[in-house]
C-alpha positions in Angstrom: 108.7 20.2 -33.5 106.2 21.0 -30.8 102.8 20.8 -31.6 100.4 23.8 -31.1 97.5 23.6 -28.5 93.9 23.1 -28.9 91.8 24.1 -26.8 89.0 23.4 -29.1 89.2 19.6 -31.3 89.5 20.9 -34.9 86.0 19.6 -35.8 84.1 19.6 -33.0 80.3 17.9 -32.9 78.5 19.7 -30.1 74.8 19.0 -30.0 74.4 22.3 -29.9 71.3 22.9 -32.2 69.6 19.9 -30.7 69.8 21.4 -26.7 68.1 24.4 -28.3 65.2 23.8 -25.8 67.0 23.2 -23.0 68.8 26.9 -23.2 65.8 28.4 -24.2 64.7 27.2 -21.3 67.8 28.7 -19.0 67.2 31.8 -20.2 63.5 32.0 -19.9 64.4 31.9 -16.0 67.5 34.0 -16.2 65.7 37.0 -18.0 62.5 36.1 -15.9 64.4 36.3 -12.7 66.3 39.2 -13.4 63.4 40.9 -14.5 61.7 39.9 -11.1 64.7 41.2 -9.0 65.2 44.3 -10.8 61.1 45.1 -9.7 61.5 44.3 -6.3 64.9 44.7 -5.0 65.9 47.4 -7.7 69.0 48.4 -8.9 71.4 50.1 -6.6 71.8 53.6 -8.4 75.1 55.6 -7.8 75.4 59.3 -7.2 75.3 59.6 -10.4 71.9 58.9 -11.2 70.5 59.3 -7.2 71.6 62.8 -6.4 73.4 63.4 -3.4 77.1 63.9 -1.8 80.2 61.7 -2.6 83.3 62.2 -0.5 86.3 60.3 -1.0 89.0 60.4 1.6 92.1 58.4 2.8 93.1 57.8 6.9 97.0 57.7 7.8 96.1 54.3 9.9 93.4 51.6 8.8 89.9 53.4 9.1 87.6 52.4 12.1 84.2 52.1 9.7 82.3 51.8 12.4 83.3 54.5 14.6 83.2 56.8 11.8 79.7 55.7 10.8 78.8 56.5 13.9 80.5 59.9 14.2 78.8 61.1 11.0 75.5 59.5 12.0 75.1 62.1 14.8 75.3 65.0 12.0 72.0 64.6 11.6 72.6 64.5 8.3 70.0 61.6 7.0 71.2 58.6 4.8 75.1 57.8 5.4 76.4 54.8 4.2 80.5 54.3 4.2 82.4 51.4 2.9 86.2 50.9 2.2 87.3 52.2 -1.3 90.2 49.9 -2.6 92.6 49.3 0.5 91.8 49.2 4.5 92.9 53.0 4.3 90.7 54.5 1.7 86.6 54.7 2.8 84.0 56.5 0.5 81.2 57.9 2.0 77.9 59.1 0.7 75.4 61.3 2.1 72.1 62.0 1.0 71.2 65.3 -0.4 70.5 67.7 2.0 66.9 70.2 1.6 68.0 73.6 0.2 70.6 74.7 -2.2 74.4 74.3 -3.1 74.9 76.1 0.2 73.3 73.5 2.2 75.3 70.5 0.5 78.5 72.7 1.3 77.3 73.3 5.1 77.2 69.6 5.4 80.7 68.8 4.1 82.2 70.8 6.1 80.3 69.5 8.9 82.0 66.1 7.7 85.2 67.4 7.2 85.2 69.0 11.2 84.0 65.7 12.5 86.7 63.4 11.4 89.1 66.2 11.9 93.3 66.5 10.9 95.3 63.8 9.5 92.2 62.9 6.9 93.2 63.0 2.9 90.5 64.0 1.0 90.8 63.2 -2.7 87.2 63.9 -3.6 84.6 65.9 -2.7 81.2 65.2 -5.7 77.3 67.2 -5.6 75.0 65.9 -7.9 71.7 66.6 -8.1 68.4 64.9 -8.5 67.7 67.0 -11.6 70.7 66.1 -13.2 70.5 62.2 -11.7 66.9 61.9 -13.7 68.5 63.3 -16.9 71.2 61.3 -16.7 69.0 57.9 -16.3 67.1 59.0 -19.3 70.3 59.6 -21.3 71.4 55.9 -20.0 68.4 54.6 -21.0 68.2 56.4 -24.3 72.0 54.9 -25.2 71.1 51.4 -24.4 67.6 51.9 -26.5 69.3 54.0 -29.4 72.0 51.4 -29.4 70.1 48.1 -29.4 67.5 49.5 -32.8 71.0 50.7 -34.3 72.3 47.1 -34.1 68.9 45.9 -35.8 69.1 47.8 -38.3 72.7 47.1 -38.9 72.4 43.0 -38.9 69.0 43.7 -41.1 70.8 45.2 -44.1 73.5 42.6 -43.5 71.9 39.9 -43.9 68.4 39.1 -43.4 65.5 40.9 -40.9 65.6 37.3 -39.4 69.1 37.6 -38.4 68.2 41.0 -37.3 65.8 39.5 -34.8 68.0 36.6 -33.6 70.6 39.2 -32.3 68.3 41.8 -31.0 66.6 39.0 -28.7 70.0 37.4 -27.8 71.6 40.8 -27.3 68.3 41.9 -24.9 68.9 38.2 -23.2 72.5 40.2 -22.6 71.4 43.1 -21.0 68.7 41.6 -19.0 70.4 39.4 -17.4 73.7 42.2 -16.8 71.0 44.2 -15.1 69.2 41.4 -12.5 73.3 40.4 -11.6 73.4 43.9 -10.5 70.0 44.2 -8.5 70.6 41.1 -7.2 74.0 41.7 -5.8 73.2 45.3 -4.5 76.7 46.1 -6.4 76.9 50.2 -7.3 74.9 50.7 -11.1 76.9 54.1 -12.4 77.5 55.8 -15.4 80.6 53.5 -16.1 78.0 50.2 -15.5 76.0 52.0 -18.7 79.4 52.1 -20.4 80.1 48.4 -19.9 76.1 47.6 -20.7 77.1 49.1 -24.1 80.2 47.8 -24.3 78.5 44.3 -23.9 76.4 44.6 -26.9 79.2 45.5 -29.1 80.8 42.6 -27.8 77.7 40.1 -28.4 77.1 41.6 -31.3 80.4 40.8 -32.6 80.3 37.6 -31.7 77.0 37.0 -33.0 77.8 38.5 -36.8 80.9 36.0 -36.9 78.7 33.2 -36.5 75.6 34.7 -39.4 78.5 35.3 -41.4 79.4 31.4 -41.4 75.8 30.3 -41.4 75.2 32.4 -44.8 78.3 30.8 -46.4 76.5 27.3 -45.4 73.5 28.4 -46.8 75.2 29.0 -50.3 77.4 26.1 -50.3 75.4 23.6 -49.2 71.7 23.4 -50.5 70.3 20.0 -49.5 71.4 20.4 -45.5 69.1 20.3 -43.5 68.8 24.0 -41.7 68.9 22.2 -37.8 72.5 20.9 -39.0 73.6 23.5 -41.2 72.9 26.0 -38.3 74.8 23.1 -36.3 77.8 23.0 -38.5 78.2 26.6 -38.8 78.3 27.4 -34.8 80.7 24.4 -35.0 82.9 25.9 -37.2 83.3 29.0 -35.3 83.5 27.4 -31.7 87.1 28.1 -31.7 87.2 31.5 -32.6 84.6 32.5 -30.4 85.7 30.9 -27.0 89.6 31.9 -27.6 89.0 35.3 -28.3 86.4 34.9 -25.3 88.7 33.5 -23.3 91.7 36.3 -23.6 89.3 38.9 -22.8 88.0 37.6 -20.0 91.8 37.0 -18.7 92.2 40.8 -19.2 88.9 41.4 -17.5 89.8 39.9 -14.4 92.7 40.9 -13.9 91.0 44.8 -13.8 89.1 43.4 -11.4 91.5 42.0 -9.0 94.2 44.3 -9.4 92.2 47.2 -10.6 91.0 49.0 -7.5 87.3 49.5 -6.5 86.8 52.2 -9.2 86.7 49.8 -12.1 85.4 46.8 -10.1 81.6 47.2 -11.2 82.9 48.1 -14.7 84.5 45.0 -14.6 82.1 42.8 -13.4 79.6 44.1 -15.5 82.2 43.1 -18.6 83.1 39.7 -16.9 79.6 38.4 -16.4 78.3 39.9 -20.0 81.0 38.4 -21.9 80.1 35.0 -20.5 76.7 35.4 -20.8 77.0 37.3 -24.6 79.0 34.4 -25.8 76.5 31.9 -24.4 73.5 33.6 -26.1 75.4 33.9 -29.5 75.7 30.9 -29.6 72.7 28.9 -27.7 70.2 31.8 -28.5 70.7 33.9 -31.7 71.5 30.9 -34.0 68.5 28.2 -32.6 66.2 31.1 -32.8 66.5 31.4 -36.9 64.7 27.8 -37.0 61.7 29.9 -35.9 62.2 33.1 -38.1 61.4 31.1 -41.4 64.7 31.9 -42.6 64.5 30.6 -46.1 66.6 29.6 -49.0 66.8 30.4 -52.3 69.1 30.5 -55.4 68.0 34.3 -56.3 68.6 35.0 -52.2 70.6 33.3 -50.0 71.5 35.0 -46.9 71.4 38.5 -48.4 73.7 37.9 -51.2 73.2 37.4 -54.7 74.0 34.1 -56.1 76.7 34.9 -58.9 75.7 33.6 -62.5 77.8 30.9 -63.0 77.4 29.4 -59.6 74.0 29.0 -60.5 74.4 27.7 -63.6 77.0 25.6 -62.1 74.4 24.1 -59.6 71.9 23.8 -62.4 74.2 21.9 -64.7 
């Protein structure tokens, strides 16, 4: 009879608790550093939020970037940046939004489409404007914010306001960090890069609740534990569950990413990196951090839940 894997010993003894300084420390610099690149290199907005025209289109033989970047650079036409979209034959190119109105942004796509002339595809042809781009960053903004204080407040009634405050600081560790990968990187931040921001906290989130869920079991069952090692036995205990179900997703993830084309590369990524770095501050972040909440126990309270009757006067007798 075959044995099953484990990928994770059944009782595993990481010193997780104890390093608690040493990850606080690791992401003290992450979300520092992200913060610093996201001030001075900045994200690199999409269409979507900059305002401007997106054209999609697909060439018969392997486009000549170059030479088209510097066909449409003689329009006159400001900002043009091109890059290949998927495969050698597919190139998107964006344009900068031209003074005027809707007329103006039409003049100069035609004045695209006469320049690289016949035997050019052209699967999509996108205006957005700077009007719209602003409202859009604020409704981004908004989602994340509205999103982040409905997960406190969901964790709070849970369990305990100190568990809400361990997963809103690990979940913000999260986001951070998601958003100084991007700036660094100069990878495209779009509407679907807000979607796999939010995506990420459910995610965390997730993850994070598992592991309260086993820490206020502990704190009923075992009353004379110290909290370092109860907190220690509890992430213990769910070790395996979180990095298997971790691990499948990520499998999933990347293969959208390799095989998924260029449209769902930066949601992707954005998923990839955040379901690392979510699982990471689950476990190194939200848990350590109740030491410092004064998370406390009692037999009226433990955890949120009512102690039944006769378990306490099963502990008393």
């Amino acid at each position: 009879m075959l044995k099953p894997i484990r990928f994770v010993p059944r009782n595993p003894r990481l010193p997780i608790i104890r390093s608690r300084l040493f990850a606080f420390a690791l992401s003290t610099l992450l979300v520092i550093g992200s913060l610093i690149a996201v001030a001075t290199i900045g994200l690199n907005f999409g269409i979507d939020f900059k305002g401007g025209i997106l054209i999609e289109v697909r060439t018969t033989a392997p486009a000549n970037i170059s030479q088209m970047r510097t066909e449409l650079g003689g329009l006159g036409l400001g900002e043009v940046s091109l890059q290949e979209f998927g495969d050698e034959h597919e190139v998107l190119i964006r344009i900068q939004r031209q003074e005027g109105n809707e007329a103006e942004q039409i003049k100069a796509t035609n004045a695209v489409r006469k320049v690289l002339g016949e035997g050019v595809e052209y699967r999509r042809t996108e205006f957005v404007g700077p009007t719209v781009g602003k409202e859009l960053i604020e409704a981004g903004a908004l989602a994340v914010g509205l999103a982040l204080l409905s997960i406190l407040l969901y964790v709070w009634v849970r369990f305990e306001w100190q568990f809400g405050v361990g997963a809103i600081v690990a979940l913000a560790h999260d986001i951070i960090s998601t958003l100084g990968l991007f700036a660094l990187i100069q990878h495209e931040f779009n509407l679907a890069t807000v979607a796999a921001v939010l995506t990420i906290a459910g995610y965390s989130i997730n993850d994070t609740v598992v592991i309260y869920d086993r820490v206020r079991e502990n704190l009923r069952k075992y009353k004379k534990m110290a909290l370092a090692d109860l907190f220690e036995l509890s992430v213990n205990e769910t070790l395996s569950r979180t990095t298997l179900t971790s691990g499948t997703t990520l499998l999933a993830l990347i293969a959208i990413y390799v095989f998924g084309g260029a449209v769902l590369a930066d949601f992707a990524l954005a998923m990839i990196w955040g379901i690392v770095v979510g699982t990471y501050s689950s476990v190194f972040i939200a848990v350590p951090l109740l030491l410092y909440t004064g998370l406390r126990r009692g037999d009226e309270d433990v955890g949120g839940l009512q102690v039944p009757e006769y378990e306490r006067a099963e502990r008393e007798g």
